[in-house]
C-alpha positions in Angstrom: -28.7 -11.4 -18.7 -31.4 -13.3 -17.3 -31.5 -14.0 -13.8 -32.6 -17.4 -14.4 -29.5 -18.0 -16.4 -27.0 -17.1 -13.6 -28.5 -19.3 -11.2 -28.4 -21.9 -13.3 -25.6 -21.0 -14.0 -25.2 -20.6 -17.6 -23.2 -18.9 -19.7 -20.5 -18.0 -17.0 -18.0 -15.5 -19.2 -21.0 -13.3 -19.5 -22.0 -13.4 -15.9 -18.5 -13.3 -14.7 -18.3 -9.9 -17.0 -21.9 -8.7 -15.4 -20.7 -9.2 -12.2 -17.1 -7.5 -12.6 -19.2 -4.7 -14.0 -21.3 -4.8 -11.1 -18.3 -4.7 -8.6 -16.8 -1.5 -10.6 -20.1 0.3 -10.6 -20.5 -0.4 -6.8 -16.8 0.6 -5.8 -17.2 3.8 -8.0 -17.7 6.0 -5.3 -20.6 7.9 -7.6 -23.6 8.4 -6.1 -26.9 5.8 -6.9 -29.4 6.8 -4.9 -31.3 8.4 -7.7 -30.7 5.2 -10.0 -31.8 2.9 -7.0 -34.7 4.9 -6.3 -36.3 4.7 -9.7 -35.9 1.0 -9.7 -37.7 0.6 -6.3 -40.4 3.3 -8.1 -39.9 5.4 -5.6 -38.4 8.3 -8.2 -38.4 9.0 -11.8 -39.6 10.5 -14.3 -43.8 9.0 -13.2 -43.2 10.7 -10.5 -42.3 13.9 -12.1 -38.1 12.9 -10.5 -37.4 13.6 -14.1 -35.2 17.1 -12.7 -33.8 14.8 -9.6 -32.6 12.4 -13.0 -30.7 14.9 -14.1 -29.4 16.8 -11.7 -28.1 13.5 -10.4 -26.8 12.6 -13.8 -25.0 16.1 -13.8 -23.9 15.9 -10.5 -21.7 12.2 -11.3 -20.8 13.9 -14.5 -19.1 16.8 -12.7 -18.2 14.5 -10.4 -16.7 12.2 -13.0 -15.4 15.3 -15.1 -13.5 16.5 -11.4 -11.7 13.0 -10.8 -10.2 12.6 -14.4 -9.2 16.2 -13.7 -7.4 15.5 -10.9 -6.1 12.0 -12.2 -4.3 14.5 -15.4 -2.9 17.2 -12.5 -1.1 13.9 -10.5 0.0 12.6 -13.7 1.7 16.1 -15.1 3.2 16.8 -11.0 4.4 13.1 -11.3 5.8 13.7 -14.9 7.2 17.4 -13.5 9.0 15.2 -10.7 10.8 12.9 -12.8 12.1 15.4 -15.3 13.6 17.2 -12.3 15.1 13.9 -10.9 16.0 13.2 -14.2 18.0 16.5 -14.6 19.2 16.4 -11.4 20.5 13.0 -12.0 22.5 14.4 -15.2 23.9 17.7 -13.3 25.5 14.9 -10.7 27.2 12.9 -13.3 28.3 16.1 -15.4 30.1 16.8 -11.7 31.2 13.6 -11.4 33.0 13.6 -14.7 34.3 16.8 -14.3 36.3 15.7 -11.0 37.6 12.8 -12.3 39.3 14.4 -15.4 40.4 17.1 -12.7 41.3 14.3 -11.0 43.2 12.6 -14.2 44.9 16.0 -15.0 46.8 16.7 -11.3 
């Protein structure tokens, strides 16, 4: 996108995409300071922050890699948590049943 088109304010799908993207990539939580510090050309790989490039890009990719871990171990104790409701839920009406047909027979 070119700047001059968002101020002028063309094509408005595409910058309302750009800046939703924007807003996501800012609210990440992953850290940009390498990424911000090559566009100021105050880093990369001129001035030999080629090993600060990756490192950072390792860093957000453990960092990444750690998150989605965590996201899968919430999902399987909130799965784990609703099979034992669930069965729990099925053991009470099992008793229920069986009182009332006590209940039936006396």
């Amino acid at each position: 996108m070119k700047p001059s088109k968002i101020v002028a304010g063309h094509e408005p799908e595409k910058t309302n995409a750009f800046l939703q993207a924007m807003a996501t990539a800012a609210t990440s939580g992953i850290d940009t300071s390498p990424h911000v510090a090559q566009v100021l050309g105050i880093g990369g790989a001129e001035d030999g922050g080629a090993d600060e490039e990756e490192a950072a890009a390792a860093a957000a990719a453990e960092e990444e890699a750690a998150r989605q871990a965590q996201m899968m171990k919430e999902e399987e104790d909130r799965a784990r948590k609703e099979k034992e409701r669930q069965k729990k839920e099925k053991a009470k009406e099992a008793e229920r049943r069986r009182k009332e047909e006590e209940r039936q027979r006396i």
